[in-house]
N, C-alpha and C positions, 0 to 999 in steps of 0.2 A: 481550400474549401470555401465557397459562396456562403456567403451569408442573408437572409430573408432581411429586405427590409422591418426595420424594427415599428411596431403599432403601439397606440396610446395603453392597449391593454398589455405590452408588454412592460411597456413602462411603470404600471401600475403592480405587475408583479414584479419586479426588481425592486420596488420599493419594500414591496411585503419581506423579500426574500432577504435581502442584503440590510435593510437599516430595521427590518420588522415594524412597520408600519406603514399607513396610508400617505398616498403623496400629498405634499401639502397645494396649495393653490398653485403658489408662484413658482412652484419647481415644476409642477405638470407641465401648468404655462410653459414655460423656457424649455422643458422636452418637445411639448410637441409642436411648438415653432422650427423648432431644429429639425423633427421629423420631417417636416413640410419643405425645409431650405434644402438638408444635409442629404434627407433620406439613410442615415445612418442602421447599422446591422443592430441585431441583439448584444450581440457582443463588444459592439461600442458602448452602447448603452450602460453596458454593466461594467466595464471597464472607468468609464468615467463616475459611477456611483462608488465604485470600491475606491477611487481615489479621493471622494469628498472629505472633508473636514469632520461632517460627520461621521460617517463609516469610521474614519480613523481613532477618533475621539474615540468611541465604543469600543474597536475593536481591534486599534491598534494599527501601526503602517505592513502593509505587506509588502516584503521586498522580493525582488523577482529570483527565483531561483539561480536563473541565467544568468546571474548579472557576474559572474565570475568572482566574486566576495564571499568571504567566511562568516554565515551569520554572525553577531553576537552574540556571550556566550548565556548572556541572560534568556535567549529563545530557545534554548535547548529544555522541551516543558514534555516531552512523551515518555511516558513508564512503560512496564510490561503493562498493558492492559486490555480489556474486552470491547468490542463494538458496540457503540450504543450512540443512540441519535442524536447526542449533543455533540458527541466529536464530531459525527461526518457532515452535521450543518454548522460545524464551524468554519471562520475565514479562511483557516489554512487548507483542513479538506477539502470547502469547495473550491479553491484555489485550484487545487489539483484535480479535479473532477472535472475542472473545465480544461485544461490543459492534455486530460486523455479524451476529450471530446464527449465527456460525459454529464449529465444536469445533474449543476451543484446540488449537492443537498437530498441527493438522490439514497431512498433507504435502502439499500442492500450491502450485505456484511462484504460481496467481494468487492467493490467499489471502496469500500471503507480498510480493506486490506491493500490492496495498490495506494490509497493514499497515504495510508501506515506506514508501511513502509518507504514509500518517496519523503515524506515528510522525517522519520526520523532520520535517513542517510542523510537529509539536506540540511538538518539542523546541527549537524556532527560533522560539517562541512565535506562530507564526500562527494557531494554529484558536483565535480568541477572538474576542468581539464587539466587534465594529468592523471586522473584517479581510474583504479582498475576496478573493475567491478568482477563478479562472477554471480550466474544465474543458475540457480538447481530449476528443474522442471518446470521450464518457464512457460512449456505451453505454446498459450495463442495472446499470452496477455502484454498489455501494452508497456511494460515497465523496462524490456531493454530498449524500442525506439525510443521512450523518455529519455533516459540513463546517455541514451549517444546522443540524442539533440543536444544534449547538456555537456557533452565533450568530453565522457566519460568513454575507457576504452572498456568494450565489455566481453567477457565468454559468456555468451547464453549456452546452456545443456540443460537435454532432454534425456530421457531413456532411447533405447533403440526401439524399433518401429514394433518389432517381435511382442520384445512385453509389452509395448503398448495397446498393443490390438487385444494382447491376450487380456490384461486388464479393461479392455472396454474403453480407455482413454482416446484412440482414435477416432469410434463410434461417436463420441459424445464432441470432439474437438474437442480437449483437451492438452493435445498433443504437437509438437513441434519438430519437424525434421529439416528443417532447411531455413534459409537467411529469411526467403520472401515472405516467409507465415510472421515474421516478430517484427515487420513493420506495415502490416496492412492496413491501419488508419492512416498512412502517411504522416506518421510524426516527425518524424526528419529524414529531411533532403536523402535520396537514395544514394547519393557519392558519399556523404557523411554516413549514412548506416553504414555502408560497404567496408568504408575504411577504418571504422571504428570499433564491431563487431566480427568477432566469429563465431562459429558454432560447434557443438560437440557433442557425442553423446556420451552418456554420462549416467553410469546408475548409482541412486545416493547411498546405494549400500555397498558400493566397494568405489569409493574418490579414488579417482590418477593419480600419483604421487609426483605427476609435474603439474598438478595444478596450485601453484603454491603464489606468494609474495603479493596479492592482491589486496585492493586498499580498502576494500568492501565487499559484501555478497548477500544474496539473502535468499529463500522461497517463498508462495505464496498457497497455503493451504495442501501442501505437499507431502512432509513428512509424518502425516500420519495413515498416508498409504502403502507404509513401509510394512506392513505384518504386523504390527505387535507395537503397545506402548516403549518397551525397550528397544527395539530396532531404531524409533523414531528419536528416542534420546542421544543415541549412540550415535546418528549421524550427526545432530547438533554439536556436540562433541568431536567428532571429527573431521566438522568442518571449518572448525577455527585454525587446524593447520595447514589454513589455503590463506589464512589471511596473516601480514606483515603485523609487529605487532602496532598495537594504537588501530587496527584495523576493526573496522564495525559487521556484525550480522545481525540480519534482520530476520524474524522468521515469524510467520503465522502459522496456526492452526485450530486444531478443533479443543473446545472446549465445553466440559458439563456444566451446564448452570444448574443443574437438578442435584448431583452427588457428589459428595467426595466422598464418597464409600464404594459406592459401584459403579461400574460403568463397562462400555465394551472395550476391553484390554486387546484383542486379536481379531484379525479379519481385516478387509479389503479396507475398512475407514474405522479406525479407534479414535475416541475422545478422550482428551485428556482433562486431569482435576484439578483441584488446583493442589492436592499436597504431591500428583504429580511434577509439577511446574517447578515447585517450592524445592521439592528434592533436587532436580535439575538444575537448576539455578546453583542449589550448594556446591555439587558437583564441579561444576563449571568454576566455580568460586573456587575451590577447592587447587583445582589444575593451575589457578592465577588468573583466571578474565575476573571485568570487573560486570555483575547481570545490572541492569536498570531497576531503578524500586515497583515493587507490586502493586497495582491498582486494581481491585479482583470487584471492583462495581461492576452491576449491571445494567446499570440506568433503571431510570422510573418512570418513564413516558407509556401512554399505549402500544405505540410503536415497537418499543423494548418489552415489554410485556408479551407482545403477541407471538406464538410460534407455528410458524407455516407446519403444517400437517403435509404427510404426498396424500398424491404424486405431487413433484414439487414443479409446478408450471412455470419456474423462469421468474414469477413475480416478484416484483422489491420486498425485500425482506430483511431482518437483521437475524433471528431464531430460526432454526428447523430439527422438527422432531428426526434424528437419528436411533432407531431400535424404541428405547423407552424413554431416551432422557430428549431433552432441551438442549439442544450445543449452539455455539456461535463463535465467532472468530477469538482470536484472543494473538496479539502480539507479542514477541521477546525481544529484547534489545539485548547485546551483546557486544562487548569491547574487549580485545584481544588483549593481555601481558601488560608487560611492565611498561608501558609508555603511559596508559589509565592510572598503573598505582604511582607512577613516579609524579605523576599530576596530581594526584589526591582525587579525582571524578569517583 
């Protein structure tokens, strides 16, 4: 991908963006000397601010996903928890927002679910090479080419073309039938996607019973197009017997910020509550996984406050009103069997 030579007013917003504040003299200076010599991209630009002394000081060293290492175990910091603006303008989301070609910091709840979930497999050491992944409905979204850039070997699955249509997922592009739809931003080398992915389809209300021993999996805003609140538990439940144990699932969905009394139980998109979650989680606890602790904040920015009304124009968003309530993303984290409890996690 070319990158626009980078301008003084880009510089100026990296400052804002990245250290949150105005550039001082003598770093403008030294940018835009370098603009004039180098002619450097945006993305070097910000490349080199995320590496500063400062940046660091504040916010910590970022280490590259890629670099084939098992974070330390002190960075493993993500709960179950809800979308909200301070996560996704944090270092590590926009980390990954720039890595799917996407601007950092950018508000929208599905951006903030691809980084969710990349960031918790990456902190639980799964996106390395050797590690198996597997994808429920994974669409058009960018997370198996991340996943194989990363030398991860992956099953992406979709439903077949039939429901899809019939659900509307087609119409909308939602939908995934073949290799070339799951790497259309070109995130990794097409011989690497080739060799490291395959595809299947896959409907998450009845799993293959060969799709087992893998080292990770997850969906993204999926399981609650299952029919019913309980269809959508049930698969969560039934997809941990795809994974080895000590194996991780990641899973997003909808969530009510309005009630935990009511909400829509059946139909094409249910929300879920939170003493929905909560029961879940026991459940799950119950069988032997070990679930992540609960964070059920909503944030308190404007941002998090506001909820897009339809039609829903595409615009960044974190909220959307659903029937009557307020929903927005909400994550689960999930660790298979006895290699969690035999660890104490």
């Amino acid at each position: 991908m070319n990158q626009l030579t980078a301008t003084p007013d880009d510089v100026r917003y990296a400052y804002r963006l990245l250290l949150g504040r105005e550039p001082d003299a003598e770093g403008f200076r030294h940018y835009c000397e370098l603009l004039k010599r180098d002619r450097p991209g945006t993305e070097a630009i910000a490349k080199d601010i995320l590496g500063s002394s400062e940046f660091c000081k504040k916010h910590g060293v970022l280490t590259k996903p890629d670099a084939n290492a098992l974070p330390p175990a002190s960075v493993v910091a993500l709960q179950c928890q809800a979308c909200t603006q301070a996560q996704i303008e944090s270092p590590a989301f926009r980390y990954w927002a720039f890595r799917f070609g996407e601007t950092p910091g950018m508000l929208h709840r599905k951006l903030w679910e691809w980084c969710f979930i990349s960031q918790a497999l990456y902190e639980r050491g799964m996106l390395r090479e050797g590690k198996k992944g597997l994808g429920f409905a994974v669409g058009n979204e960018p997370l198996t080419a991340m996943f194989a850039k990363m030398r991860s070997s992956i099953v992406a699955s979709d439903v077949g073309e039939e429901i899809a249509r019939t659900e509307g997922w087609v119409d909308t592009n939602q939908h995934a039938n073949n290799l070339e739809q799951l790497n259309q931003r070109g995130l990794c080398p097409q011989d690497e996607f080739a060799d490291r992915v395959q595809f299947r389809e896959v409907d998450m209300r009845e799993i293959p019973d060969d799709l087992r021993g893998f080292d990770f999996l997850w969906s993204s805003c999926a399981l609650e197009h299952l029919g019913s609140l309980r269809a959508g538990a049930d698969f969560v439940r039934d997809a941990m017997t795809c994974l080895r144990d000590g194996g991780v699932a990641v899973h997003t969905t909808e969530f009510n910020c309005d009630s935990d009394v009511d909400t829509i139980e059946t139909g094409g998109s249910v929300i879920y509550r939170k003493h929905d979650l909560l029961a879940l989680a026991e459940l799950l606890q119950k069988e032997g996984h070990q679930v992540a602790a609960f964070d059920f904040g909503l944030g308190s920015t404007d941002a998090d406050r506001h909820v897009e009304e339809p039609p829903f124009l595409g615009t960044p968003q974190l909220k959307l009103r659903l029937g009557s309530y307020a929903s927005t993303s909400f994550g689960v984290i999930i660790t298979k069997g006895a290699v969690a409890q035999a660890n104490g996690c």
